[in-house]
Residue, then its C-alpha position, 0 to 999 in steps of 0.5 A: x492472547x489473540x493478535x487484537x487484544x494485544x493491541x488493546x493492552x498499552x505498550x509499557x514503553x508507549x506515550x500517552x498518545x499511543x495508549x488510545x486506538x483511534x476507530x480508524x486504526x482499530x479498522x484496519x487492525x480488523x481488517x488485517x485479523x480478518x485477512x489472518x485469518x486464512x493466512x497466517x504470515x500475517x500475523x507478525x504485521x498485525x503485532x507490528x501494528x499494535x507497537x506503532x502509531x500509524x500504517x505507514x510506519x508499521x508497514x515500513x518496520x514490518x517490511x524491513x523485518x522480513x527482508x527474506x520475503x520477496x514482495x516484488x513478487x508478492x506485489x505482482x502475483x495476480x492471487x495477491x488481495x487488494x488489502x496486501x497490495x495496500x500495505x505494499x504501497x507503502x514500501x520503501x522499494x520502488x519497483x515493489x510499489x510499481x508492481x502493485x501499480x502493475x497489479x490488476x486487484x490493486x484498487x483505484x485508491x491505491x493508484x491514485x495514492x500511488x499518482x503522487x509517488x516521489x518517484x518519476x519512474x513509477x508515475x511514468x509507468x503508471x501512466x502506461x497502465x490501462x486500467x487506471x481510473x479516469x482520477x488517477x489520469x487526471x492526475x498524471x497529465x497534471x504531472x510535474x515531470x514532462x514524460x509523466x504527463x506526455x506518457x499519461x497523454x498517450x494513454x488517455x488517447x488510448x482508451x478514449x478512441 
């Protein structure tokens, strides 16, 4: 039984709403088979996903499951793809989702998902990045938090002199 066909069988323990795979969801389990594909340390995450209703709860329970991995570092390798780094967003660890904004293949999505952190740190570091979209910025000099948005200042100065 490959990884997708587990999820098309329900969960004995599961809730009725759990039984239905919605097209979203059945999307990124696609997506995460294609990525396992060529790499199988994945394999455990797309398991994951079956059990649980949403990304972000199957991100943060495959997470806390492999503690020996160090995704900062997985988060900051440049060969990292942009559907890795999207998981990683949902991180529990500060530093592991500033990394992903650090990263170059993160998508525009991501940071802009990534502008809205609870955490100050991160949107401060965010906007020193020079290659956030013109979205993400907008968002930043919006900021709550007065160095967020004197920090995004800076920056949209920057790229646009």
């Amino acid at each position: 039984m490959n990884a997708l066909s587990a999820c098309a069988t329900p969960n004995a323990s599961s809730n009725a709403r759990h039984n239905v795979l919605d097209l979203p969801r059945v999307q990124d389990l696609l997506q995460l088979a294609q990525i396992a594909h060529h790499d199988e340390s994945i394999r455990p995450l797309i398991m994951t996903l079956c059990a649980v209703p949403t990304m972000k709860e199957a991100t943060a329970m495959y997470f806390e499951s492999t503690s020996e991995i160090d995704w900062e570092k997985v988060a900051e390798d440049p060969t990292t793809g942009w559907q890795i780094l999207e998981l990683l967003a949902n991180h529990n660890s500060p530093s592991v989702r500033a990394a992903v904004a650090d990263n170059i293949n993160t998508t525009q999505n991501t940071l802009l998902r990534l502008a809205y952190d609870s955490n100050a740190d991160l949107r401060y570091q965010l906007a020193e990045n020079h290659n956030i979209g013109r979205e993400v910025l907008e968002v930043l000099l919006q900021d709550e938090n007065p160095y967020v948005r004197v920090r995004a200042e800076l920056t949209h100065r920057r790229t646009t002199h």
